[in-house]
PDB file as gemmi writes it, atoms N, CA and C in Angstrom:
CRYST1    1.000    1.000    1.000  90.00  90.00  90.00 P 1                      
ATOM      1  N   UNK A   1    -169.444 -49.620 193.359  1.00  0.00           N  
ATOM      2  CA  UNK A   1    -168.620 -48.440 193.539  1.00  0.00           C  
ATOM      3  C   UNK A   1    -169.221 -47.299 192.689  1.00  0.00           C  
ATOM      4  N   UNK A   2    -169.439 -46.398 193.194  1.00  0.00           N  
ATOM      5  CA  UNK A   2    -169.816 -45.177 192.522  1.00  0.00           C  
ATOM      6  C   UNK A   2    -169.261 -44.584 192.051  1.00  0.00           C  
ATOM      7  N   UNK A   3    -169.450 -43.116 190.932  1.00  0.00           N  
ATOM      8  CA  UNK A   3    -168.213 -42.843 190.127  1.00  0.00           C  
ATOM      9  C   UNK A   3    -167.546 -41.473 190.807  1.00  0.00           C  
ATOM     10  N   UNK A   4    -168.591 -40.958 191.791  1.00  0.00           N  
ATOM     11  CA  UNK A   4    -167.787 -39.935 192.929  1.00  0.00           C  
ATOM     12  C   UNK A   4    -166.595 -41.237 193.557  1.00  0.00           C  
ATOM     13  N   UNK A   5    -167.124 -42.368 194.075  1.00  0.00           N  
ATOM     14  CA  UNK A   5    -165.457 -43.215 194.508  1.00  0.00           C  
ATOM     15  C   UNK A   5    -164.725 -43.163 193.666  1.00  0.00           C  
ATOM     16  N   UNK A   6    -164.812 -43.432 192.175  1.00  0.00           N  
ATOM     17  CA  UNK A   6    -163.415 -44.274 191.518  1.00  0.00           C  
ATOM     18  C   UNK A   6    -162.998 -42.588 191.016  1.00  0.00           C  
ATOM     19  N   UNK A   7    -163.980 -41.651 190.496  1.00  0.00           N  
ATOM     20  CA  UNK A   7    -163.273 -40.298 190.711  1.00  0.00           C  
ATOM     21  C   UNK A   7    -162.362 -39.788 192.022  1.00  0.00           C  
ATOM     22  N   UNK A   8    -162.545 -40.544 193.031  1.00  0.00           N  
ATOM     23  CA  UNK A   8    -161.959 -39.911 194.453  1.00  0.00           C  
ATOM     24  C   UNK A   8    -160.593 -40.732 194.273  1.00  0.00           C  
ATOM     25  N   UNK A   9    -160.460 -41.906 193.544  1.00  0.00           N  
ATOM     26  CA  UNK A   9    -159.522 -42.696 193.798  1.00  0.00           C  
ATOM     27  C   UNK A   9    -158.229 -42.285 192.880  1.00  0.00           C  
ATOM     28  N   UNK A  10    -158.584 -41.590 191.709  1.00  0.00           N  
ATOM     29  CA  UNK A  10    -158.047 -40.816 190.695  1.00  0.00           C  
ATOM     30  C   UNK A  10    -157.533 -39.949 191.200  1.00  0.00           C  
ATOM     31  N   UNK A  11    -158.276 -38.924 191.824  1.00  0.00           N  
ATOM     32  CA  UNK A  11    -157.830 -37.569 192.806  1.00  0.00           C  
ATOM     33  C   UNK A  11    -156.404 -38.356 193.733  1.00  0.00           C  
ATOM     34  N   UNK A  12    -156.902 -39.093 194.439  1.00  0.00           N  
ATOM     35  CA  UNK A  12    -155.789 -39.402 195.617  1.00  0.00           C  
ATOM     36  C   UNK A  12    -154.457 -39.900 194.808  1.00  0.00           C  
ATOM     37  N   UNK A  13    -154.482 -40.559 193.534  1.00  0.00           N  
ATOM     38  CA  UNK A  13    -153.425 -41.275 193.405  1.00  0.00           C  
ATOM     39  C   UNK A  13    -152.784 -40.226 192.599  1.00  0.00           C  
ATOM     40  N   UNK A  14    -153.281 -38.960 191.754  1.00  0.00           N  
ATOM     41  CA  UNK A  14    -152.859 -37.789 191.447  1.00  0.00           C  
ATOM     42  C   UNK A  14    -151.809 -37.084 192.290  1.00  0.00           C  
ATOM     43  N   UNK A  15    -153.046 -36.907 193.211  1.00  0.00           N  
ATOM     44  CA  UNK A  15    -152.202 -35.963 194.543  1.00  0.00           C  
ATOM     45  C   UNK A  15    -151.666 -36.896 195.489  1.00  0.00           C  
ATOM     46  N   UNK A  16    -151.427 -38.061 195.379  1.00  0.00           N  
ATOM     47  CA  UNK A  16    -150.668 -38.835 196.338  1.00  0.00           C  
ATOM     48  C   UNK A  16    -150.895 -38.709 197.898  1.00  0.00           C  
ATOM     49  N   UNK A  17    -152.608 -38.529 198.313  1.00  0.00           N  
ATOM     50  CA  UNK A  17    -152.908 -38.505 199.184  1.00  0.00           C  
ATOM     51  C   UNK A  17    -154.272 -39.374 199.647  1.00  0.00           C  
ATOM     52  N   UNK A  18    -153.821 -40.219 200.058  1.00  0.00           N  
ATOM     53  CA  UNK A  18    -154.682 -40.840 200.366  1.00  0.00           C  
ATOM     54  C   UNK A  18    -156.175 -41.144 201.076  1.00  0.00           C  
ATOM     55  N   UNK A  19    -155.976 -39.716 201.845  1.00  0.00           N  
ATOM     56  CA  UNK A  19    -156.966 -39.479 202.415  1.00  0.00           C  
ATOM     57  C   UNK A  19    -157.825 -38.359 202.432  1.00  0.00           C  
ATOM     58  N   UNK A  20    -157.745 -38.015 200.975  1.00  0.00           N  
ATOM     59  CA  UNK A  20    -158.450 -36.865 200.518  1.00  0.00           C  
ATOM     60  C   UNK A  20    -159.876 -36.998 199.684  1.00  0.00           C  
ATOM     61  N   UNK A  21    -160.372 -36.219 200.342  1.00  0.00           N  
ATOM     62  CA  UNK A  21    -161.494 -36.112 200.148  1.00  0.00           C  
ATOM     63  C   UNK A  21    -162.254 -35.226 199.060  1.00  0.00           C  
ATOM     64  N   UNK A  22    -162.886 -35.346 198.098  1.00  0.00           N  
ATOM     65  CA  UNK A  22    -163.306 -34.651 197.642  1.00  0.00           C  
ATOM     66  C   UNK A  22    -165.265 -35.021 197.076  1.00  0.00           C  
ATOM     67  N   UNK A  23    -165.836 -33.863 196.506  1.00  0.00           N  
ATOM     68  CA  UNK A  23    -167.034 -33.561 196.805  1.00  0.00           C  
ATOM     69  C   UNK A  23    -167.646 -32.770 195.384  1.00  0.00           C  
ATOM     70  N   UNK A  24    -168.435 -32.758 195.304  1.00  0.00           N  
ATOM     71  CA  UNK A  24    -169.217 -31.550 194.023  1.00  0.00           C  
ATOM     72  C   UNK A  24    -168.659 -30.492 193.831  1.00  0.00           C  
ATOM     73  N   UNK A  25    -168.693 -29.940 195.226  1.00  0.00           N  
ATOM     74  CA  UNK A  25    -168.258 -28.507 194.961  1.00  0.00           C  
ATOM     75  C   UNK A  25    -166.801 -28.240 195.257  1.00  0.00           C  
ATOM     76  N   UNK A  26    -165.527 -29.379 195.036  1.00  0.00           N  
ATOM     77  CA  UNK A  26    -164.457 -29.178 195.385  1.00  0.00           C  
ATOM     78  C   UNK A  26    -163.931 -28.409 194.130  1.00  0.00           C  
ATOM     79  N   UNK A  27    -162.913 -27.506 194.654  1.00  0.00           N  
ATOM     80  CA  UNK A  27    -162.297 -26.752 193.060  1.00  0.00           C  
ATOM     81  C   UNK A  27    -160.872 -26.948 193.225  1.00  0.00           C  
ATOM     82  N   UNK A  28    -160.304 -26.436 191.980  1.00  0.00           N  
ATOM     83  CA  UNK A  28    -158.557 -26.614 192.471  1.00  0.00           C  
ATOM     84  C   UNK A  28    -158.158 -25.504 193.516  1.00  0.00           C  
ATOM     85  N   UNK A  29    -158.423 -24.697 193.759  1.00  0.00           N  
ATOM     86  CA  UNK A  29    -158.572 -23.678 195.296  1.00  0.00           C  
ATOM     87  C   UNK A  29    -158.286 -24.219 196.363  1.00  0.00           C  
ATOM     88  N   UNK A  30    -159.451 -25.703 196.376  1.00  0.00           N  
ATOM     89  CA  UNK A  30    -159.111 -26.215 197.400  1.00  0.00           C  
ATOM     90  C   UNK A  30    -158.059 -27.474 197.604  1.00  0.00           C  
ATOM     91  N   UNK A  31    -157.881 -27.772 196.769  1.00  0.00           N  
ATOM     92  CA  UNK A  31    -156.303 -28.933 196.602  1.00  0.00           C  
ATOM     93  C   UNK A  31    -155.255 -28.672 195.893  1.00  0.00           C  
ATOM     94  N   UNK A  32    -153.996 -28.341 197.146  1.00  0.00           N  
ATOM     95  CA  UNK A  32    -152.709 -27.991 196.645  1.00  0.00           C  
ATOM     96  C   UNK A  32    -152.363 -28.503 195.427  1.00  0.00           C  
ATOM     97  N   UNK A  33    -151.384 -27.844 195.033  1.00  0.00           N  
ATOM     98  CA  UNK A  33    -150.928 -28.373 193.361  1.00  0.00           C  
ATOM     99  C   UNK A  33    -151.635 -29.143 192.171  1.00  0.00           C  
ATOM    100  N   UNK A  34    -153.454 -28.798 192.692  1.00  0.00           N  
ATOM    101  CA  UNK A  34    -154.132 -28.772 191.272  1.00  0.00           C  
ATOM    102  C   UNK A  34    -153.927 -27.554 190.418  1.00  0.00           C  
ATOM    103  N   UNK A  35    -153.459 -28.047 189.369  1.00  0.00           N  
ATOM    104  CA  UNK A  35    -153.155 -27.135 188.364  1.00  0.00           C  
ATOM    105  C   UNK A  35    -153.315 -27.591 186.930  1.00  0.00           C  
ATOM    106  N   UNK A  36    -152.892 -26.848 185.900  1.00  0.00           N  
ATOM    107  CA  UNK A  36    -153.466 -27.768 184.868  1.00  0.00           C  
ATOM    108  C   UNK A  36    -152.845 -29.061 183.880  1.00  0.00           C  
ATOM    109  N   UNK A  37    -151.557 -29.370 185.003  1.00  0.00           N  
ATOM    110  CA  UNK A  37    -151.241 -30.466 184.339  1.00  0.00           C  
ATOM    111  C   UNK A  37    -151.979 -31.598 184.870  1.00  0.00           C  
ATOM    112  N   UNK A  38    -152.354 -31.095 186.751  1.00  0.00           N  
ATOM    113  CA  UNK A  38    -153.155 -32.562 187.272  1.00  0.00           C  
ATOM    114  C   UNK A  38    -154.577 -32.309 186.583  1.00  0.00           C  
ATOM    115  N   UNK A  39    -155.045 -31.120 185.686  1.00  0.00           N  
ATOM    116  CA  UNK A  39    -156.112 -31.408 184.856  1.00  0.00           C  
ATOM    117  C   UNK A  39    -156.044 -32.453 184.381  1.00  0.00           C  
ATOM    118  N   UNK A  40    -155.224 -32.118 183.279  1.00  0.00           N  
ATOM    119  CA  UNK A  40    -154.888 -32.976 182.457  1.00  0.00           C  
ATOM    120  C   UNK A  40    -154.573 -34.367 182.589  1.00  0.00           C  
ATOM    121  N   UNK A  41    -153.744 -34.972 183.755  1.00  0.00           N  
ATOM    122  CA  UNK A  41    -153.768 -36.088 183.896  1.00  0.00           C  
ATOM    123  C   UNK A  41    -154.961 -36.506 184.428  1.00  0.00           C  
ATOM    124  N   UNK A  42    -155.678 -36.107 185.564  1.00  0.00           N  
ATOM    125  CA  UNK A  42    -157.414 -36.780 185.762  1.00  0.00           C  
ATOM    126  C   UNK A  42    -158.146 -36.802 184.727  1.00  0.00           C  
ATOM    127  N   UNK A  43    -157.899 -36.304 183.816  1.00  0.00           N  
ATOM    128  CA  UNK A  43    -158.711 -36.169 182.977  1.00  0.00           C  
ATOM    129  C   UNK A  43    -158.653 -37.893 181.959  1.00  0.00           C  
ATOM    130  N   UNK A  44    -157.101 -37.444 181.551  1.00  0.00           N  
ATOM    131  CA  UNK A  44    -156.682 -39.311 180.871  1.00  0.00           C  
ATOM    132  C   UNK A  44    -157.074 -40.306 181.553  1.00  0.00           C  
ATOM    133  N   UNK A  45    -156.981 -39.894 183.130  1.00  0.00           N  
ATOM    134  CA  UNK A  45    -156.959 -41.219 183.930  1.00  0.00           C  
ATOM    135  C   UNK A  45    -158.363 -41.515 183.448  1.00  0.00           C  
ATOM    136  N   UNK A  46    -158.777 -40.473 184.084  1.00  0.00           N  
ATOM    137  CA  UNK A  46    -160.567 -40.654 184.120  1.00  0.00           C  
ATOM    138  C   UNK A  46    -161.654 -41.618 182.559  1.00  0.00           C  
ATOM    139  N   UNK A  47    -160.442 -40.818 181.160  1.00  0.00           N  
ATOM    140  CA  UNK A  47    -160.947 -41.356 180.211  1.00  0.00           C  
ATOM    141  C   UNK A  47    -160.654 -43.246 180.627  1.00  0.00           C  
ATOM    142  N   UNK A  48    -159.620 -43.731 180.894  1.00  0.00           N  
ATOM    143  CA  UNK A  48    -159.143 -44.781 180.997  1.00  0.00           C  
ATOM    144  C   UNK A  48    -160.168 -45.485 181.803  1.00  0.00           C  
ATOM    145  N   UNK A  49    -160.215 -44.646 183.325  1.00  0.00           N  
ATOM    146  CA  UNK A  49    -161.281 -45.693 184.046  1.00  0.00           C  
ATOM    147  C   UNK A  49    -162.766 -45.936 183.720  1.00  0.00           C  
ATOM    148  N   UNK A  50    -163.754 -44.789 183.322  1.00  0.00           N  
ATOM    149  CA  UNK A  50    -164.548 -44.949 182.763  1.00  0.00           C  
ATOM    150  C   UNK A  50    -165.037 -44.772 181.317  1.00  0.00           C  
ATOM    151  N   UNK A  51    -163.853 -45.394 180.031  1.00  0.00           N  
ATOM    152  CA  UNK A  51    -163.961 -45.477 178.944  1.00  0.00           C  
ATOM    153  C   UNK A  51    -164.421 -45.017 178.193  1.00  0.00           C  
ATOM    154  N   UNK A  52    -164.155 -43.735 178.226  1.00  0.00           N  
ATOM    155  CA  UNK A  52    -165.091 -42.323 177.623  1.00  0.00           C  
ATOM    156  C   UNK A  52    -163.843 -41.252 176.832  1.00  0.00           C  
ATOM    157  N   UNK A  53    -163.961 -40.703 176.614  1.00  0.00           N  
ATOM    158  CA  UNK A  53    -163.286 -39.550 175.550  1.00  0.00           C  
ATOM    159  C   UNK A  53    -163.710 -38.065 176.064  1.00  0.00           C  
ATOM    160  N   UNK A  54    -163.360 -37.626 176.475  1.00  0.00           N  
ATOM    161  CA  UNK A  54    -163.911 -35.867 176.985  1.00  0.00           C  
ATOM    162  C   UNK A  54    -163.522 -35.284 175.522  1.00  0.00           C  
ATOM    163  N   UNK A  55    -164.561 -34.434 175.313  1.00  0.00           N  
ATOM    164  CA  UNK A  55    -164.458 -33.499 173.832  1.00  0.00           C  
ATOM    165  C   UNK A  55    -163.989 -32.195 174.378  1.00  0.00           C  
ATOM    166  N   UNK A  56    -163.276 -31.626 173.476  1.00  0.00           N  
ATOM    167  CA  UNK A  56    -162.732 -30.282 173.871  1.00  0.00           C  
ATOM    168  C   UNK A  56    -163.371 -29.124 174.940  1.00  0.00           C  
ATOM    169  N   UNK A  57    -164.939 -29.168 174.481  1.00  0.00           N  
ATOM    170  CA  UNK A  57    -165.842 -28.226 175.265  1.00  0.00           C  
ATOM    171  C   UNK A  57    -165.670 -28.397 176.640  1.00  0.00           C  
ATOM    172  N   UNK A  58    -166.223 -29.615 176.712  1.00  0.00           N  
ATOM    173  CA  UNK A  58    -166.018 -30.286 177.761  1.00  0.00           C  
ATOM    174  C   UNK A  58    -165.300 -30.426 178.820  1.00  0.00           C  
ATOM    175  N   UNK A  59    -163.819 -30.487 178.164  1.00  0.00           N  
ATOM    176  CA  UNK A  59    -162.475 -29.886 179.037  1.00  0.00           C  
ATOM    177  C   UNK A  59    -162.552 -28.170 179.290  1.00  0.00           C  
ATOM    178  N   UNK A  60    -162.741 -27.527 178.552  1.00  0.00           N  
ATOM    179  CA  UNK A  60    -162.685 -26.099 178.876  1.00  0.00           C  
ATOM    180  C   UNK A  60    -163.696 -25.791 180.048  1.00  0.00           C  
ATOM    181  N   UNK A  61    -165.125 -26.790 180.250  1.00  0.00           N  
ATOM    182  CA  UNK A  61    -165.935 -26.268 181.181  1.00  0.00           C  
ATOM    183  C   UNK A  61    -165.696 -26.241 182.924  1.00  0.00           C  
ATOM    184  N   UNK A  62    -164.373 -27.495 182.325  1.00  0.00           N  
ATOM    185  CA  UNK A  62    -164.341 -27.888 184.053  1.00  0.00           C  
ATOM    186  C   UNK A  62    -163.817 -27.319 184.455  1.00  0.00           C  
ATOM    187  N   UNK A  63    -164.471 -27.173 186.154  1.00  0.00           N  
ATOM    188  CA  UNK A  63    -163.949 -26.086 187.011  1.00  0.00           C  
ATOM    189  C   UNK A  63    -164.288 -26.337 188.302  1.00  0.00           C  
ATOM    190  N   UNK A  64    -164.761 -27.652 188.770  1.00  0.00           N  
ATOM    191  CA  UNK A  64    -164.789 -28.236 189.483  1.00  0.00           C  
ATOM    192  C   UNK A  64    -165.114 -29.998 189.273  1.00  0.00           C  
ATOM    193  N   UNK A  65    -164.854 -30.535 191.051  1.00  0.00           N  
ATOM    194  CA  UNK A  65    -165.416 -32.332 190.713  1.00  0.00           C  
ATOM    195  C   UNK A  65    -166.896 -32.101 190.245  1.00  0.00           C  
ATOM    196  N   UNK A  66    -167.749 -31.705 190.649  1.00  0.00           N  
ATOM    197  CA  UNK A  66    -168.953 -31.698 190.223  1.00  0.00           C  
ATOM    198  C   UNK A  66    -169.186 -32.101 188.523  1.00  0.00           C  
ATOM    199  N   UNK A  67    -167.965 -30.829 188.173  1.00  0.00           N  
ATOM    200  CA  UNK A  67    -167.898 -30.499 186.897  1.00  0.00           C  
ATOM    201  C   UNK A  67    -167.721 -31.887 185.856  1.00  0.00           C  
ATOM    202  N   UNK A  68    -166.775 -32.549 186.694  1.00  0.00           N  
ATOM    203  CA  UNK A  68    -165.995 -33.916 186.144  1.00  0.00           C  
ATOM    204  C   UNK A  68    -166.959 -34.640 186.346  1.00  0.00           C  
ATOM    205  N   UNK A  69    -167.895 -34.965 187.217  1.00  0.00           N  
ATOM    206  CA  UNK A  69    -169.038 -35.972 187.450  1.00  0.00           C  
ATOM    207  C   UNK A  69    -170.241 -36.299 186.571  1.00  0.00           C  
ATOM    208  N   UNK A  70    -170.118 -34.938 186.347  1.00  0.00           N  
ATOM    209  CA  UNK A  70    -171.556 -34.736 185.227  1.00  0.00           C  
ATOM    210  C   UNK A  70    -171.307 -34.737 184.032  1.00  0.00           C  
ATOM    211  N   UNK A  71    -169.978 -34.514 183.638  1.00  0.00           N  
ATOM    212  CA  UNK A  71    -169.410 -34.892 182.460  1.00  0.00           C  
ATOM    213  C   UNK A  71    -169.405 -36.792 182.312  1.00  0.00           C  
ATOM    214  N   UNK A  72    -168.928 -37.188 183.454  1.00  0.00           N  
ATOM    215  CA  UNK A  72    -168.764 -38.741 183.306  1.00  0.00           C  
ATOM    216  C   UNK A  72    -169.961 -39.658 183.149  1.00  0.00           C  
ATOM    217  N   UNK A  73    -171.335 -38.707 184.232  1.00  0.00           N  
ATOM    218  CA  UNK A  73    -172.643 -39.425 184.458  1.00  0.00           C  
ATOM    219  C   UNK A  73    -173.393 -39.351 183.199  1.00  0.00           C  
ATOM    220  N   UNK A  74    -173.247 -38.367 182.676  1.00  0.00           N  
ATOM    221  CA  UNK A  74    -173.689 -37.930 181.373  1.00  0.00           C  
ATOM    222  C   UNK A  74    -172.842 -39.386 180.227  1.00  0.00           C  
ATOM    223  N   UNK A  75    -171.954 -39.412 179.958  1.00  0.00           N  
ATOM    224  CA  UNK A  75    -171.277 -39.725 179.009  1.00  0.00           C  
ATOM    225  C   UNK A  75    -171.722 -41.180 179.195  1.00  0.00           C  
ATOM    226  N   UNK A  76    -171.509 -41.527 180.240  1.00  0.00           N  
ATOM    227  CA  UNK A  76    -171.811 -43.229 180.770  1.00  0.00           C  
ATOM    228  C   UNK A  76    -173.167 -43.354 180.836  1.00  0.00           C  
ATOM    229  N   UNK A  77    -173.898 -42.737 181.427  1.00  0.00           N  
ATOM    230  CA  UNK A  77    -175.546 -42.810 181.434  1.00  0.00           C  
ATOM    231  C   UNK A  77    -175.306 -43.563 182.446  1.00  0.00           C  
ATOM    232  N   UNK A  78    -174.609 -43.105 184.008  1.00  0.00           N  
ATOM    233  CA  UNK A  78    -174.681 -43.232 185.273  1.00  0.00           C  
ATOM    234  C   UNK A  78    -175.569 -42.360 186.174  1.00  0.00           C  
TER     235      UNK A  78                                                      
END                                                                             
C-alpha cells in the first residue's frame, strides 16, 4: 500500500466519503468542509498511521495533499 493510499484512506474517513479521491495537487478548494479543524485532524491521524510527528513548520507549509506527502515521504524515507 502506498502512502498516497493510506493518505487517501485518512481523507475519506475525515470527510466520510468514501469515494473520494484525492491527488498531489488536491487543495482544500477542492473538498467541501476542509478546513482547519479537518487539518488538524489528518494531520493526528496521519501522525498515528505513519508514526511520525509533523513539526510546527511543517504544519504551517501545508497547502495541499502533495504538501502532506512529501512531508510523510520525507519523514519515513518512503
Amino acid at each position: 500500500m502506498t502512502v498516497l493510499d493510506r493518505l487517501t484512506a485518512i481523507f475519506r474517513d475525515e470527510f466520510e466519503d468514501s469515494a473520494l479521491v484525492i491527488n498531489d495537487s488536491t487543495t482544500a478548494n477542492q473538498i467541501e468542509n476542509w478546513d482547519s479543524l479537518a487539518t488538524i485532524n489528518i494531520i493526528v491521524a496521519s501522525e498515528w498511521e505513519f508514526k511520525i510527528k509533523f513539526e510546527n513548520l511543517e504544519i504551517q507549509s501545508i497547502r495541499s495533499v502533495g504538501d502532506f506527502l512529501r512531508i510523510i515521504e520525507d519523514r519515513t524515507g518512503r
